[in-house]
Backbone as JSON, one array per atom type, in Angstrom:
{
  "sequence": "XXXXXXXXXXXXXXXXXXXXXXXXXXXXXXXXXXXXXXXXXXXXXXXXXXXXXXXXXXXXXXXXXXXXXXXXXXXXXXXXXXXXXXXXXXXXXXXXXXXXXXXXXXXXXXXXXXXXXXXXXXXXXXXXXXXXXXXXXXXXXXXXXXXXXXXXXXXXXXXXXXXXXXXXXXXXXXXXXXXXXXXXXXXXXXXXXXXXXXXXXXXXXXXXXXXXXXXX",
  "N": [[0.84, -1.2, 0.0], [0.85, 2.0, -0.47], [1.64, 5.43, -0.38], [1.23, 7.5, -0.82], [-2.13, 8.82, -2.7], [-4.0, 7.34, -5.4], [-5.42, 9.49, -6.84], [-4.66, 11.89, -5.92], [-2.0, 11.01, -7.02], [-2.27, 11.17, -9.81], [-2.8, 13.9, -10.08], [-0.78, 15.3, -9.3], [1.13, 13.81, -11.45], [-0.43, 15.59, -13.64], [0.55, 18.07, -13.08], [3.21, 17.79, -12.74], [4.26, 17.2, -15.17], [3.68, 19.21, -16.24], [5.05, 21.46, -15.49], [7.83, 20.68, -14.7], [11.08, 20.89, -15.84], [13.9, 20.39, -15.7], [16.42, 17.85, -14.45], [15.46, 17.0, -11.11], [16.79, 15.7, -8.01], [16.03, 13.76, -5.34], [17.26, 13.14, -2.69], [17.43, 10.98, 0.52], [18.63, 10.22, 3.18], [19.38, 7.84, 5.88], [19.25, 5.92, 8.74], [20.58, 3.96, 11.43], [17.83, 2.34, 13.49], [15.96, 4.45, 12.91], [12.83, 5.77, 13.44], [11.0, 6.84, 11.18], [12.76, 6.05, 8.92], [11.88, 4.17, 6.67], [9.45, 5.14, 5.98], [9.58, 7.65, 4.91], [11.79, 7.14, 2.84], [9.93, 5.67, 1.0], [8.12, 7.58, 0.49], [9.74, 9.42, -1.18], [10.19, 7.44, -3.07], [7.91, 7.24, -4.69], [6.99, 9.34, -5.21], [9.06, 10.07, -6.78], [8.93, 8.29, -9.21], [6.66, 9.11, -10.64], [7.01, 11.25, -12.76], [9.9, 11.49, -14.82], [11.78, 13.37, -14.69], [12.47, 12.97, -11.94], [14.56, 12.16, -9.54], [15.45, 9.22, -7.29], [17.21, 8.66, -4.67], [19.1, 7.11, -2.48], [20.48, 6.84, 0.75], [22.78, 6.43, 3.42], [23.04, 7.85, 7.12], [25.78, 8.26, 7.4], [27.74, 7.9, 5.39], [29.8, 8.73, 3.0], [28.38, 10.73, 0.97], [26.5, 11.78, 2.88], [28.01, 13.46, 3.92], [29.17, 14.88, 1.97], [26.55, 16.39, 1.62], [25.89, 17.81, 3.75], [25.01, 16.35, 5.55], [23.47, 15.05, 9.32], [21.31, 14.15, 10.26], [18.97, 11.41, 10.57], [15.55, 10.59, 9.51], [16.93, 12.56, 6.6], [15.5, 13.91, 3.85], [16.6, 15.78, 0.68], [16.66, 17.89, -1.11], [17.65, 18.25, -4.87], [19.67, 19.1, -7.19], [22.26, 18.28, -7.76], [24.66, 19.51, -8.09], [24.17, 22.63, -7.84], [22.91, 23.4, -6.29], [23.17, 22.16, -4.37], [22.99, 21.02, -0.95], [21.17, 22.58, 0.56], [18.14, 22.55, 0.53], [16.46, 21.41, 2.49], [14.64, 18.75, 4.27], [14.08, 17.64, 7.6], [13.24, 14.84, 9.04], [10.13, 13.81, 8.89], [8.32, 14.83, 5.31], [5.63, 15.03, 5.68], [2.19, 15.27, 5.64], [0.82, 18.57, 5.75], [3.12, 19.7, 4.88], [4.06, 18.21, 2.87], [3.27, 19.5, 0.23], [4.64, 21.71, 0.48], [6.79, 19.92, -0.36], [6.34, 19.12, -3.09], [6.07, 21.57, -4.28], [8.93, 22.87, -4.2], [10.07, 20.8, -5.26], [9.28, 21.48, -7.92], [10.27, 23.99, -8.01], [13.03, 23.83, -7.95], [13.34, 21.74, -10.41], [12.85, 24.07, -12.1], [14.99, 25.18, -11.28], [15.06, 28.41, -10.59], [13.3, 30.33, -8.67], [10.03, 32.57, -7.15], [10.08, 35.56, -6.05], [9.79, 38.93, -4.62], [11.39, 42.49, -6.08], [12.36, 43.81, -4.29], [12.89, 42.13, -1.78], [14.77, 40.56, -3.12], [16.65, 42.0, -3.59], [17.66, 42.16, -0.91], [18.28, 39.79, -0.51], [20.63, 39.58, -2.1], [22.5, 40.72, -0.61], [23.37, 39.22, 1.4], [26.08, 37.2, 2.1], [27.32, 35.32, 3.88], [27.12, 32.18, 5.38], [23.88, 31.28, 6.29], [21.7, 29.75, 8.2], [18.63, 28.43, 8.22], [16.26, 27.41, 10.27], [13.53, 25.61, 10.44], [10.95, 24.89, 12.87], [8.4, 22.67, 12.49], [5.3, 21.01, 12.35], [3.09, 18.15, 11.53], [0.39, 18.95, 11.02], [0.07, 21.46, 11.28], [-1.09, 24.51, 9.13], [0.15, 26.67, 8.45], [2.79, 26.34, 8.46], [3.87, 25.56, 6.01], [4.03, 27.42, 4.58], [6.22, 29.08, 5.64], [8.03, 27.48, 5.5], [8.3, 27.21, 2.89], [9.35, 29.92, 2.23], [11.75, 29.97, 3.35], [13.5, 28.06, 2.43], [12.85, 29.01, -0.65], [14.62, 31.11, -0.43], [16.81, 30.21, 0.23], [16.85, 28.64, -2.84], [18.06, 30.62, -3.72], [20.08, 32.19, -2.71], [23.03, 31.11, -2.47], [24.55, 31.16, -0.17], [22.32, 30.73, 2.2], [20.9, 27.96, 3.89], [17.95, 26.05, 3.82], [16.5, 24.43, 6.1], [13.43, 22.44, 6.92], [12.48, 21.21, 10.09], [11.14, 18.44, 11.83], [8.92, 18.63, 14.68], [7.82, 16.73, 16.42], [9.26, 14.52, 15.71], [11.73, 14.97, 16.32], [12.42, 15.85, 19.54], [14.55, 15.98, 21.51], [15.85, 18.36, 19.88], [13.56, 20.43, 19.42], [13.11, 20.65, 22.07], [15.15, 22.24, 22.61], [15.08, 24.63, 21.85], [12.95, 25.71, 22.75], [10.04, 24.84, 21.43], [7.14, 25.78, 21.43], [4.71, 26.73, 20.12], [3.93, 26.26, 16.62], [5.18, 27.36, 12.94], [8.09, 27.65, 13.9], [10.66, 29.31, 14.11], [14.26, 29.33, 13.52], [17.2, 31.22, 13.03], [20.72, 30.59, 12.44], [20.73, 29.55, 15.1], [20.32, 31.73, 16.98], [18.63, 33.93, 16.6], [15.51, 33.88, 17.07], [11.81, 33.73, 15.68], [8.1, 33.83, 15.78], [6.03, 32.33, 13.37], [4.27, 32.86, 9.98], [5.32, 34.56, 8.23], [5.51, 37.28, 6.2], [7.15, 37.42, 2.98], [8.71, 39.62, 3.13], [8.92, 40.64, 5.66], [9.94, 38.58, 6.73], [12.59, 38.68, 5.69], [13.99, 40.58, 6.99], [14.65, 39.35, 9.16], [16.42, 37.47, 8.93], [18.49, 38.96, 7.1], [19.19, 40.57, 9.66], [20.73, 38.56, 11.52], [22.53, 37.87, 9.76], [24.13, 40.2, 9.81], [24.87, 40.45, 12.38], [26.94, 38.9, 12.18], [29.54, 39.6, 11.38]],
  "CA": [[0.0, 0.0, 0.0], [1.4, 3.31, -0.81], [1.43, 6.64, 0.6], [0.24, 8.6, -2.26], [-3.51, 7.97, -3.16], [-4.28, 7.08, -6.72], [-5.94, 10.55, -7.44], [-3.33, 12.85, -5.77], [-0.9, 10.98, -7.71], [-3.06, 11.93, -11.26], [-2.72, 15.34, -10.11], [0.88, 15.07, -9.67], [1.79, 13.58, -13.13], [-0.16, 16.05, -15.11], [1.2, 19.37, -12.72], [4.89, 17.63, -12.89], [3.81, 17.59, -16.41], [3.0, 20.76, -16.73], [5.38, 22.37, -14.91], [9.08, 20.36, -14.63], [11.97, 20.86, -17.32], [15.38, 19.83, -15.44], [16.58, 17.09, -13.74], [15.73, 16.74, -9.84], [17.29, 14.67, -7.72], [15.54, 13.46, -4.09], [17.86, 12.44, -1.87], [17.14, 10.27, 1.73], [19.59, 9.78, 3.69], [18.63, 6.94, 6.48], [20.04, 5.4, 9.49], [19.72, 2.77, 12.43], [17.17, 2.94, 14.46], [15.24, 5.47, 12.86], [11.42, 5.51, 13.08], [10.29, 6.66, 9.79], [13.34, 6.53, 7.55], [11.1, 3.77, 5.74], [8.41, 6.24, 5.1], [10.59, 9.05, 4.1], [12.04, 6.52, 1.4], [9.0, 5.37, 0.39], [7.1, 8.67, -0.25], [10.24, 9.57, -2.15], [10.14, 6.49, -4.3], [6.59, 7.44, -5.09], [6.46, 10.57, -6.23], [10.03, 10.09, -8.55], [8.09, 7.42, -9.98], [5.59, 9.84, -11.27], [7.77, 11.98, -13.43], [11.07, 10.59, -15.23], [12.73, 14.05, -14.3], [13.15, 12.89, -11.07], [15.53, 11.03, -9.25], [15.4, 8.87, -6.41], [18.43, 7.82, -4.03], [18.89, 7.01, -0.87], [22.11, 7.03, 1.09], [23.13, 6.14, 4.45], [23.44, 9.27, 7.19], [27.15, 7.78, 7.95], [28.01, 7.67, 4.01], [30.43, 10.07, 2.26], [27.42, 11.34, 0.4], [25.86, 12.48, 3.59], [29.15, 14.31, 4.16], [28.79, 16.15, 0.88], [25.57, 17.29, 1.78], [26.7, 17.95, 5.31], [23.55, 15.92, 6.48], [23.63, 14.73, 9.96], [20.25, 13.66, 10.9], [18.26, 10.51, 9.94], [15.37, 11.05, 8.08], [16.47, 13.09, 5.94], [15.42, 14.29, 2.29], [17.07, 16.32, 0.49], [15.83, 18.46, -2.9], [18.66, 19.37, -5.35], [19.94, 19.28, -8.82], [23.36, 17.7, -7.5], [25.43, 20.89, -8.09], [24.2, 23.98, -7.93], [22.17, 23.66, -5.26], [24.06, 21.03, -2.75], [22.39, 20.27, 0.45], [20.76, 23.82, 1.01], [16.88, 22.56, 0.41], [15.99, 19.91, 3.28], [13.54, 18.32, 5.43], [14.79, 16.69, 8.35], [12.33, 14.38, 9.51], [9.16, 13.15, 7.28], [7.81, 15.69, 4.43], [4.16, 14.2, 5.52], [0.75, 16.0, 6.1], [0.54, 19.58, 5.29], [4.29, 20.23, 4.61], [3.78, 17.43, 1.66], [2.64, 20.7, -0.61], [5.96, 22.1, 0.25], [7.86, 19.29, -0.98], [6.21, 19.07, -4.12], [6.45, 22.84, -4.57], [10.26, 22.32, -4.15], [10.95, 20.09, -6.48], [8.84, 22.09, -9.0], [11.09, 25.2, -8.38], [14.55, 23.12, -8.12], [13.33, 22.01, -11.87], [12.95, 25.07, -13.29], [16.39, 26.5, -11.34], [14.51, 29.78, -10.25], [11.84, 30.99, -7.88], [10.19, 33.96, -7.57], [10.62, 36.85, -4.85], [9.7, 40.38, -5.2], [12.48, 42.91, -6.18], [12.73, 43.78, -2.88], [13.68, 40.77, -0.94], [15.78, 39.71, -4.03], [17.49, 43.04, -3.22], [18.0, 42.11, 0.48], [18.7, 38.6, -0.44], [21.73, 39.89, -2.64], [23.4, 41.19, 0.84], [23.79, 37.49, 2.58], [27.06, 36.57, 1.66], [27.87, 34.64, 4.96], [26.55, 31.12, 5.63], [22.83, 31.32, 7.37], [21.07, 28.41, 8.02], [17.47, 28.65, 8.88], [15.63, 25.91, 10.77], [12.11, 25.92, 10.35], [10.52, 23.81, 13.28], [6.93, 22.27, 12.02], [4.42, 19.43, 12.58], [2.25, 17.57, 10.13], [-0.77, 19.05, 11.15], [0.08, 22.88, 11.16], [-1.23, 24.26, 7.96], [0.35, 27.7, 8.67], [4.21, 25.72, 8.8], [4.45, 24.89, 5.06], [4.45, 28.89, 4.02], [7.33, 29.04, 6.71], [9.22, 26.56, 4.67], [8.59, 27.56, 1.37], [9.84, 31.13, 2.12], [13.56, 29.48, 4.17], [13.5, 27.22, 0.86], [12.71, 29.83, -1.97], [15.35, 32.4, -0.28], [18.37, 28.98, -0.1], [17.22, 28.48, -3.68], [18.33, 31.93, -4.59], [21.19, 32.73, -2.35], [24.14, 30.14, -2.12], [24.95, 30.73, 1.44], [21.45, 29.89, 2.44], [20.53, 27.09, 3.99], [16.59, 26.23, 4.57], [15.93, 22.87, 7.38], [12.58, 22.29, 8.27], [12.5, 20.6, 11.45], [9.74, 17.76, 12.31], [9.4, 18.92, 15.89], [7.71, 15.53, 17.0], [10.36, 13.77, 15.62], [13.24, 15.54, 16.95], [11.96, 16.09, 20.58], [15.45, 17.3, 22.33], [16.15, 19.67, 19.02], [12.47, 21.44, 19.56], [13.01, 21.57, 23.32], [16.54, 23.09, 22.9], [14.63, 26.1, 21.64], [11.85, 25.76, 23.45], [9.18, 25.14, 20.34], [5.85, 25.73, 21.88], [3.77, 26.45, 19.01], [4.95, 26.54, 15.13], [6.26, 27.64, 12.7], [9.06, 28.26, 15.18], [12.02, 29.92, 13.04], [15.72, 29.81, 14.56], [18.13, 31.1, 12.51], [21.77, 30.58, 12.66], [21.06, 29.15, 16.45], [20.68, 32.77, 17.47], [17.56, 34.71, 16.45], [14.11, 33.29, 17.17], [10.5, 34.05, 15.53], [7.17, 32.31, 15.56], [4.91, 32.64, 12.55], [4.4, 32.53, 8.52], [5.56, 35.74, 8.15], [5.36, 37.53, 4.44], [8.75, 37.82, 2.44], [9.2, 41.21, 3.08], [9.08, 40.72, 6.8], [10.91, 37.39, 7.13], [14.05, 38.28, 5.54], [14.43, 41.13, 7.62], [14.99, 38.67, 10.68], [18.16, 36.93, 8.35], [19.46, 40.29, 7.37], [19.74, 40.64, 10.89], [20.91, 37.71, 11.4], [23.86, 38.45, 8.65], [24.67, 41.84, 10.25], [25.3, 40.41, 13.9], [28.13, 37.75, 11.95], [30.37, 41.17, 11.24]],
  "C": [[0.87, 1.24, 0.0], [0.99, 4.34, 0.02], [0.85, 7.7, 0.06], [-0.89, 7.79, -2.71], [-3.55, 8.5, -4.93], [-4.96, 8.62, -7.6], [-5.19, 11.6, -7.24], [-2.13, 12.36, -6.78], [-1.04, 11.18, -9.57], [-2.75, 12.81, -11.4], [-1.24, 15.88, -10.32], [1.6, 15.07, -11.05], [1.23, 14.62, -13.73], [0.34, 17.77, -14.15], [2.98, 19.29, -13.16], [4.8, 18.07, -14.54], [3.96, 18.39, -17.47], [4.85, 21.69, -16.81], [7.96, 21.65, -14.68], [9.88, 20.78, -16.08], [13.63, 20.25, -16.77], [15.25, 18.83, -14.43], [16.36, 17.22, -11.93], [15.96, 15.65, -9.29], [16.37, 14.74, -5.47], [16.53, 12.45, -3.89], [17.76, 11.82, -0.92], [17.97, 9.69, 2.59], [18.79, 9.0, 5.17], [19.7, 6.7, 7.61], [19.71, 4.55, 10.47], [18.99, 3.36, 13.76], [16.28, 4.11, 14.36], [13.97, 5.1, 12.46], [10.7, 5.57, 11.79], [11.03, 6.9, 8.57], [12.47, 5.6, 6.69], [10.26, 4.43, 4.95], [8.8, 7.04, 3.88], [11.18, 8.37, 2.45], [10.66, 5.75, 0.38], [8.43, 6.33, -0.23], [8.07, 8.78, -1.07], [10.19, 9.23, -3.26], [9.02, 6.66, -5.04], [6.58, 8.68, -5.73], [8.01, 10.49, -7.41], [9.1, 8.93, -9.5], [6.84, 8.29, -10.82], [6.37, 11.05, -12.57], [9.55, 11.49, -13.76], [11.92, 12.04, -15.59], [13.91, 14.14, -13.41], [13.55, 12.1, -10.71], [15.27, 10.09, -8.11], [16.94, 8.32, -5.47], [18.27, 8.11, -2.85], [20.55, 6.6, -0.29], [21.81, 6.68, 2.92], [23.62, 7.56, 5.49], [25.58, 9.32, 7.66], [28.36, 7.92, 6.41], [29.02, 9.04, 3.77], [29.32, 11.25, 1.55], [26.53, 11.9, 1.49], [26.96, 13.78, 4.46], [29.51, 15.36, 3.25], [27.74, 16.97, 0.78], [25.37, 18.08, 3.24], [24.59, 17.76, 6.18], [24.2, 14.83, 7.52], [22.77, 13.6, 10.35], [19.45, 12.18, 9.76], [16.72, 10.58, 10.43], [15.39, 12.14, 7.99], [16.62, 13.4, 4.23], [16.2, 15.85, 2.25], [16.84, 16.87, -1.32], [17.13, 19.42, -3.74], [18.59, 18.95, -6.46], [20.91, 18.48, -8.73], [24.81, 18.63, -7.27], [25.07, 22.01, -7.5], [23.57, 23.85, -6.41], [22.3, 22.8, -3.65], [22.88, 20.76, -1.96], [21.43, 21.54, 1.1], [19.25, 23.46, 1.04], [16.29, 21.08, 1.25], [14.92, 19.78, 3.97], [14.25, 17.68, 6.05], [13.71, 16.22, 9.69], [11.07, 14.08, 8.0], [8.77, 14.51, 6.46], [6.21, 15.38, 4.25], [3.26, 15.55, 5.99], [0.87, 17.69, 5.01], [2.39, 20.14, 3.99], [4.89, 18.91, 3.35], [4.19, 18.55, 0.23], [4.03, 21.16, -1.04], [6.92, 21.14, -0.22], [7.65, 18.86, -2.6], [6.6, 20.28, -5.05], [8.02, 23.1, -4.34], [10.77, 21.72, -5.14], [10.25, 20.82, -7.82], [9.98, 23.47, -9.41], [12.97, 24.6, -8.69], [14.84, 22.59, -9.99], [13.31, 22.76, -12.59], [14.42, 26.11, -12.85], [16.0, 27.66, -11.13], [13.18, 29.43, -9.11], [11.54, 32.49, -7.65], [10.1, 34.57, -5.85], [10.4, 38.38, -5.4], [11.2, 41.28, -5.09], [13.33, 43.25, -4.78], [13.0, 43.39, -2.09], [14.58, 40.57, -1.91], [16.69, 40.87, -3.61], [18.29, 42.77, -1.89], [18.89, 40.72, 0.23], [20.33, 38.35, -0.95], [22.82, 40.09, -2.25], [24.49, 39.69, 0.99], [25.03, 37.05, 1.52], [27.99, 36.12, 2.51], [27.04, 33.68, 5.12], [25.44, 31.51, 6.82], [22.08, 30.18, 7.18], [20.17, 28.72, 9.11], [16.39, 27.91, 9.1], [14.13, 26.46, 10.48], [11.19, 25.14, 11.24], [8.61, 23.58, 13.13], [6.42, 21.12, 12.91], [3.42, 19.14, 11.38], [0.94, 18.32, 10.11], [-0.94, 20.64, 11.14], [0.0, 23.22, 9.59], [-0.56, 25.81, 7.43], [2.46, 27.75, 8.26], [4.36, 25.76, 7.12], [4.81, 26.62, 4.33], [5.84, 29.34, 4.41], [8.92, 28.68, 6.17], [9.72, 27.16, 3.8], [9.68, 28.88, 1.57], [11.41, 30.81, 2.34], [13.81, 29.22, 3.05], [13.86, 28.22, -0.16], [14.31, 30.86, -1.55], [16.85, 31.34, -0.36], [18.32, 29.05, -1.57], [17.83, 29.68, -4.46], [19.41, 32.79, -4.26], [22.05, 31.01, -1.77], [24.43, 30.11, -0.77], [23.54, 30.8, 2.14], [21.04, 28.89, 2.44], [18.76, 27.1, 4.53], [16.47, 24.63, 4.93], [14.68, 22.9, 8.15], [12.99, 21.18, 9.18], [11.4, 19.69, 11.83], [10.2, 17.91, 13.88], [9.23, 17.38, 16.74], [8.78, 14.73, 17.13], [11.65, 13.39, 16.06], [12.82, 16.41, 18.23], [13.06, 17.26, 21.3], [15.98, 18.58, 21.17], [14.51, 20.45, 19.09], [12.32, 21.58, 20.89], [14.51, 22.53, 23.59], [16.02, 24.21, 22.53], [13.42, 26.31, 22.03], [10.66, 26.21, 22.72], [8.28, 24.54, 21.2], [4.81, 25.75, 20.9], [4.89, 26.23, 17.45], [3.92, 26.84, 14.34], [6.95, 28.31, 13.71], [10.09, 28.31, 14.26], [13.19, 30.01, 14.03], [16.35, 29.74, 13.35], [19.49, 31.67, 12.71], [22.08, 30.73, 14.27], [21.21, 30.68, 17.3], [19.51, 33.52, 17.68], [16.44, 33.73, 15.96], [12.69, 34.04, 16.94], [9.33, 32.99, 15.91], [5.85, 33.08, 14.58], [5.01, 32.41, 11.01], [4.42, 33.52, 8.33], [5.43, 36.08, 6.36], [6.89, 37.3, 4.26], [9.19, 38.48, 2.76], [9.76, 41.31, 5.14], [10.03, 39.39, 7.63], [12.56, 37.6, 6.85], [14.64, 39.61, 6.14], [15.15, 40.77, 8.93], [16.41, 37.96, 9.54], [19.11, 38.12, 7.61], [20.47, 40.65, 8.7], [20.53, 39.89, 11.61], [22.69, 37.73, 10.74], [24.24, 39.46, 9.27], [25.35, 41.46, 11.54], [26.28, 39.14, 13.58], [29.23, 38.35, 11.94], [31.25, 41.56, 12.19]]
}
């Protein structure tokens, strides 16, 4: 039995369809003892199976290849091209429930190599030229979390020293009480500066500006 239902995955093929042109590659890196790296490789295998853009692999989190993507944690996926875009677009933990959306919307923008952003964040975004890495801590059931993502996501795919990690908070219990995630989207970035919300563009990348300014 599968994880994708027979009519979501209709919708899938003719949006991938629609909408892919370059190679993506889904990565999964796995390890012992982990509750749902099965899942995590399964949904993967399911949706590359729907489009012969994308890739499927799976890797070990102990592997050299989880050392090139400088992934630690088991499960996790990982949305790139292989180059350009390295290890900067992750989930760490499952890509299930609401934050699904966002992983489809991911690999849609990783295929076309662009996303969009108004001039004005792309302006700000132009700054960051120091490594920020911006956790995103979620749950499956928050429907408020996957905007959260997209935005960490869209702003990695467009600045090289951006990193975007959501966070399954369930999953990863002592990493959402080390920051003491009470509700979510709970934003920490670069282990320093803490929000909580689905903020717009305009108002989110003012907190990793800031963020960038206090590295100086």
């Amino acid at each position: 039995m599968g994880y994708i239902g027979e009519k979501d995955k209709e919708f899938l093929r003719s949006e991938f369809e629609k909408y892919l042109k370059e190679k993506v590659k889904l990565l999964v890196f796995t390890g012992p003892n982990c509750k749902y790296c099965n899942v995590a490789t399964a949904i993967a295998q399911e949706v590359a199976e729907l489009h012969n853009t994308i890739e499927f692999h799976e890797y070990k989190v102990d592997s050299e290849e989880a050392k090139k993507y400088n992934v630690e944690h088991a499960p996790t996926v990982v949305i790139t091209d292989g180059e350009k875009y390295g290890g900067r677009i992750r989930y760490v933990g499952l890509p299930s429930g609401y934050e699904f959306s966002s992983l489809v919307e991911d690999i849609v923008d990783i295929s076309r190599r662009n996303t969009e952003v108004s001039d004005e964040v792309k302006m700000q975004l132009d700054i960051i030229d120091k490594p920020i890495r911006i956790q995103i801590f979620v749950t499956p059931t928050c429907p408020y979390c996957p905007r959260a993502v997209r935005t960490a996501h869209r702003f990695a795919i467009l600045n090289e020293h951006i990193t975007g990690e959501m966070v399954e908070a369930i999953e990863f219990p002592d990493w959402a009480n080390k920051w003491k995630v009470m509700s979510v989207p709970h934003i920490v970035i670069n282990e320093d500066i803490q929000f909580i919300g689905a903020y717009p563009d305009e108002q989110f990348i003012k907190y990793v500006v800031e963020a960038h300014k206090k590295m100086r």
